[in-house]
C-alpha positions as CSV (number, residue, x, y, z in Angstrom):
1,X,-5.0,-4.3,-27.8
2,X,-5.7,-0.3,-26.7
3,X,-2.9,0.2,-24.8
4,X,-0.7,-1.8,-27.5
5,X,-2.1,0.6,-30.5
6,X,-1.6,3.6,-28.2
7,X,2.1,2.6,-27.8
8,X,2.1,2.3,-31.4
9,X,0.2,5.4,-32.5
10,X,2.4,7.8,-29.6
11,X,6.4,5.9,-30.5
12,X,7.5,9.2,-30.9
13,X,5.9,11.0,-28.2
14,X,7.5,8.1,-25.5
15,X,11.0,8.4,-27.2
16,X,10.7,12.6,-26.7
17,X,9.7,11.7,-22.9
18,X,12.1,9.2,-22.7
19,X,14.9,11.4,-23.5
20,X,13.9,14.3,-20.9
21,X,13.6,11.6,-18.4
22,X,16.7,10.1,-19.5
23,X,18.5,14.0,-19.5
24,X,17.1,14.9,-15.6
25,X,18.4,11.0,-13.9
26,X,21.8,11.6,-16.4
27,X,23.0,15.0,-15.2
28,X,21.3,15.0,-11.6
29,X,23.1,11.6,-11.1
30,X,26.5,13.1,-12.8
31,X,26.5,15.9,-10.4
32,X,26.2,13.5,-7.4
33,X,28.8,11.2,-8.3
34,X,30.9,14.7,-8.4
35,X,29.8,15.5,-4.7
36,X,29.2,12.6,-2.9
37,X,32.4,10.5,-3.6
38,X,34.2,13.0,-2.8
39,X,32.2,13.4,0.7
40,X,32.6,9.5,1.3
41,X,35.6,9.6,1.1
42,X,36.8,12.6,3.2
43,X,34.2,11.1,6.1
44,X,36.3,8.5,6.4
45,X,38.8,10.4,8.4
46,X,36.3,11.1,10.7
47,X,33.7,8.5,12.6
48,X,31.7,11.5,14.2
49,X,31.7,13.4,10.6
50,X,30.8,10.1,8.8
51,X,27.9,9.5,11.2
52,X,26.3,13.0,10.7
53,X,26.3,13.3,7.1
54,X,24.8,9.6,6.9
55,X,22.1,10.9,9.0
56,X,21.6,14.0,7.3
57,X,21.4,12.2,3.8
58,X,19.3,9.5,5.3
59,X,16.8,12.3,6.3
60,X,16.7,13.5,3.1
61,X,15.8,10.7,1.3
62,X,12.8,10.0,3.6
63,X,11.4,13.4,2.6
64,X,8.5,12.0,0.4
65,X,9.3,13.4,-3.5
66,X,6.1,14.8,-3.7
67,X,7.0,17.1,-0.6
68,X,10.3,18.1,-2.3
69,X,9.3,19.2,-5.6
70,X,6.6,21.3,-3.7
71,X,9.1,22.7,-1.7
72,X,11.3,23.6,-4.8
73,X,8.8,26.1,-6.1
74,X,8.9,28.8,-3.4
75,X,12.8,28.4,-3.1
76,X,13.3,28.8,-6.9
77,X,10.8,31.0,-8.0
78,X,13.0,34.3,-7.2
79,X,15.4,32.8,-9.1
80,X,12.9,31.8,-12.2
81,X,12.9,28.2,-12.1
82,X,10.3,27.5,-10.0
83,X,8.9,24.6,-12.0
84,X,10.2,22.4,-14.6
85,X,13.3,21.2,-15.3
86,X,15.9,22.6,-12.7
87,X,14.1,21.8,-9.5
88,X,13.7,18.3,-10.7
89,X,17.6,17.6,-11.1
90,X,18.2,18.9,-7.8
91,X,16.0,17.0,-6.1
92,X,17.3,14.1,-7.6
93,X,20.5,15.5,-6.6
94,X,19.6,15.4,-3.5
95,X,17.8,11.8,-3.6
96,X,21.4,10.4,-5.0
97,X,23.2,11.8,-2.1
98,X,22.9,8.7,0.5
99,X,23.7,5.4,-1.3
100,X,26.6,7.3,-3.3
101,X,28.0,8.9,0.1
102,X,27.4,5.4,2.2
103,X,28.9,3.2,-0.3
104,X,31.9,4.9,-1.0
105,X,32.6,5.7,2.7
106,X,31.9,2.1,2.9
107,X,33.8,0.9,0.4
108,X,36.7,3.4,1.2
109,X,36.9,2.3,5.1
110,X,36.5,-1.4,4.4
111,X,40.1,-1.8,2.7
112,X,42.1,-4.1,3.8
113,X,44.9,-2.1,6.3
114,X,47.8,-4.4,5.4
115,X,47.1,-3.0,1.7
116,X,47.6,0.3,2.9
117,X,50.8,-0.5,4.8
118,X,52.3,-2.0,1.5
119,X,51.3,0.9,-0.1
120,X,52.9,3.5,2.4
121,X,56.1,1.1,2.7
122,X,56.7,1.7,-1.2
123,X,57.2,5.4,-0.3
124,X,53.3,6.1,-1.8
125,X,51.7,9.5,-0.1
126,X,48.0,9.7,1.2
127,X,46.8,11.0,-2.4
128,X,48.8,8.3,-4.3
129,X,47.8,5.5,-1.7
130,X,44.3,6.9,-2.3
131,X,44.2,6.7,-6.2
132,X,46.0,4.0,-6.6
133,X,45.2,1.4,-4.7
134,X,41.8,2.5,-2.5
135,X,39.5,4.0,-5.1
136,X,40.3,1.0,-7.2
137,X,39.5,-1.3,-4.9
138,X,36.5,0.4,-4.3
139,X,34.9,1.1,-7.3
140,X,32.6,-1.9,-7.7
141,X,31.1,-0.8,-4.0
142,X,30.6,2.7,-5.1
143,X,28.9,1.9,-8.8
144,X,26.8,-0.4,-6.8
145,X,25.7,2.8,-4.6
146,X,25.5,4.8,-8.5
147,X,23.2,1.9,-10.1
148,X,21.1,2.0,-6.7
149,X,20.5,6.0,-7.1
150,X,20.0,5.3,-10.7
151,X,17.2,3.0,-10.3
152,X,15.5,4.2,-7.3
153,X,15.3,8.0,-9.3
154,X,13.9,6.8,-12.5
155,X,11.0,6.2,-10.1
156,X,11.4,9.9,-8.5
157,X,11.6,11.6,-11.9
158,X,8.5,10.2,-13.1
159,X,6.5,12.3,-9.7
160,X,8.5,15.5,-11.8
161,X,6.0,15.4,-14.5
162,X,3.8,17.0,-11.4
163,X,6.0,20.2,-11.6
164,X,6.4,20.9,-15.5
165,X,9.7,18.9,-15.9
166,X,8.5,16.6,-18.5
167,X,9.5,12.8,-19.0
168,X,7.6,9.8,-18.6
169,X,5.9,10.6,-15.8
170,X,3.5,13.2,-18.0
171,X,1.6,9.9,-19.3
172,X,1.0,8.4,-15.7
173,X,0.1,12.0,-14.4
174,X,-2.2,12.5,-17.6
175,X,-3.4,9.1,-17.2
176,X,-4.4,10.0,-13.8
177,X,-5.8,13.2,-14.3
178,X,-8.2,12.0,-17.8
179,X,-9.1,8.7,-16.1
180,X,-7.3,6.9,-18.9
181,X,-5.3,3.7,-17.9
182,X,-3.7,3.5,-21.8
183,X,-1.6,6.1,-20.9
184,X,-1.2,5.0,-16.8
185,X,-0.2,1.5,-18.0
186,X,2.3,3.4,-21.4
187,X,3.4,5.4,-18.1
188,X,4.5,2.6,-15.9
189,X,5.3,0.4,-18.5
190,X,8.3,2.6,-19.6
191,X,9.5,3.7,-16.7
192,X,9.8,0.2,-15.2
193,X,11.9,-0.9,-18.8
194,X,14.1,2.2,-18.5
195,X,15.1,1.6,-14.9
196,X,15.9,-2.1,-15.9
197,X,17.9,-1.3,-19.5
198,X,19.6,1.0,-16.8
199,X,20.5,-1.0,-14.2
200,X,21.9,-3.6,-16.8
201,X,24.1,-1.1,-18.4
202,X,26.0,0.0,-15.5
203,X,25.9,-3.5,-14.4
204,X,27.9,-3.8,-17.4
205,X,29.9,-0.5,-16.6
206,X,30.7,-1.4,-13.4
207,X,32.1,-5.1,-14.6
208,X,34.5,-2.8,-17.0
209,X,35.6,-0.3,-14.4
210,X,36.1,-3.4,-12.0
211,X,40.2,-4.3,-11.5
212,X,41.1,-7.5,-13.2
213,X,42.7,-8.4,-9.5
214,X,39.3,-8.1,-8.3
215,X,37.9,-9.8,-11.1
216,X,40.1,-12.6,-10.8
217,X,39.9,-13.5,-7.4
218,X,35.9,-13.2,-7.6
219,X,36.4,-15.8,-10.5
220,X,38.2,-18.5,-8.5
């Protein structure tokens, strides 16, 4: 009954933190999609290239987010943003690189070669081939790698609260600090709903952007 009446008592409070969280995942998540698609799919020229930056981004995303955000505050304190919000988005940045950049390149290299033939035989070039028939076969890979980043950094940006940058983490990291589980369990509670009211909607986004070829055939 505590924890419900501090839910109650604090509504406005969570919606605030919701929305910074919401604002660091939504824009550090936006500029991956603008970087790492594009990556995928240029490593797919290359099997050596493709191989190095999966192993690059695979490093990265062991680097433990705790580690990171530390690491952001020498590196962006000449610059004034040592804390807070702008270290945060890049490291999320940086978390969303790997299942954006490995399931496009997956997606990207996985279509069918007799597709492509057609494609070049109706006089299409490597740009028109490219937007017209392989990215659209392969965006329901690639917003499977987007919800994945999603998800998984709705769980980073709560450890942000631990650098100034707000969001739902600061009840887990004050519930830590003041020994208080009300707002530990508030903390968790919301975090865990956002990431699954998240993963639903671009399950629902990803159904729309889906072909109706695509569609169909998974249908029958």
């Amino acid at each position: 009954m505590e924890i419900l009446t501090f839910i109650s008592d604090n509504l406005h409070v969570i919606g605030a933190r919701a929305l910074e969280h919401i604002s660091i995942v939504f824009v550090a998540v936006s500029i991956a999609i603008a970087t790492a698609v594009p990556i995928g799919i240029a490593i797919t020229q290359s099997k050596t290239a493709a191989d190095a930056v999966l192993y690059l981004a695979s490093i990265m995303i062991t680097v433990p987010s705790i580690a990171l955000f530390g690491l952001m505050i020498p590196l962006l304190s000449p610059l004034g943003h040592g804390i807070g919000y702008v270290p945060a988005v890049i490291a999320v940045i940086l978390y969303s690189q790997l299942p954006i950049i490995r399931n496009t390149y997956t997606a990207i290299a996985n279509v069918d070669p007799a597709l492509r033939e057609a494609a070049t035989g109706m006089g299409m070039s490597t740009g028109q081939r490219l937007r017209q028939v392989e990215i659209p076969l392969a965006v329901p890979v690639i917003m499977a790698g987007v919800r994945t980043a999603v998800v998984m950094n709705i769980g980073v940006t709560a450890i942000a609260a631990y650098i100034g940058a707000g969001g739902l983490g600061t009840f887990i990291s004050r519930g830590i600090s003041q020994s208080d589980p009300r707002q530990l369990i508030t903390g968790a509670l919301a975090v865990s709903l956002l990431a699954i009211a998240a993963d639903l909607l671009l399950a629902l986004v990803q159904w729309l952007l889906t072909s109706k070829g695509i569609k169909g055939g998974a249908s029958r």
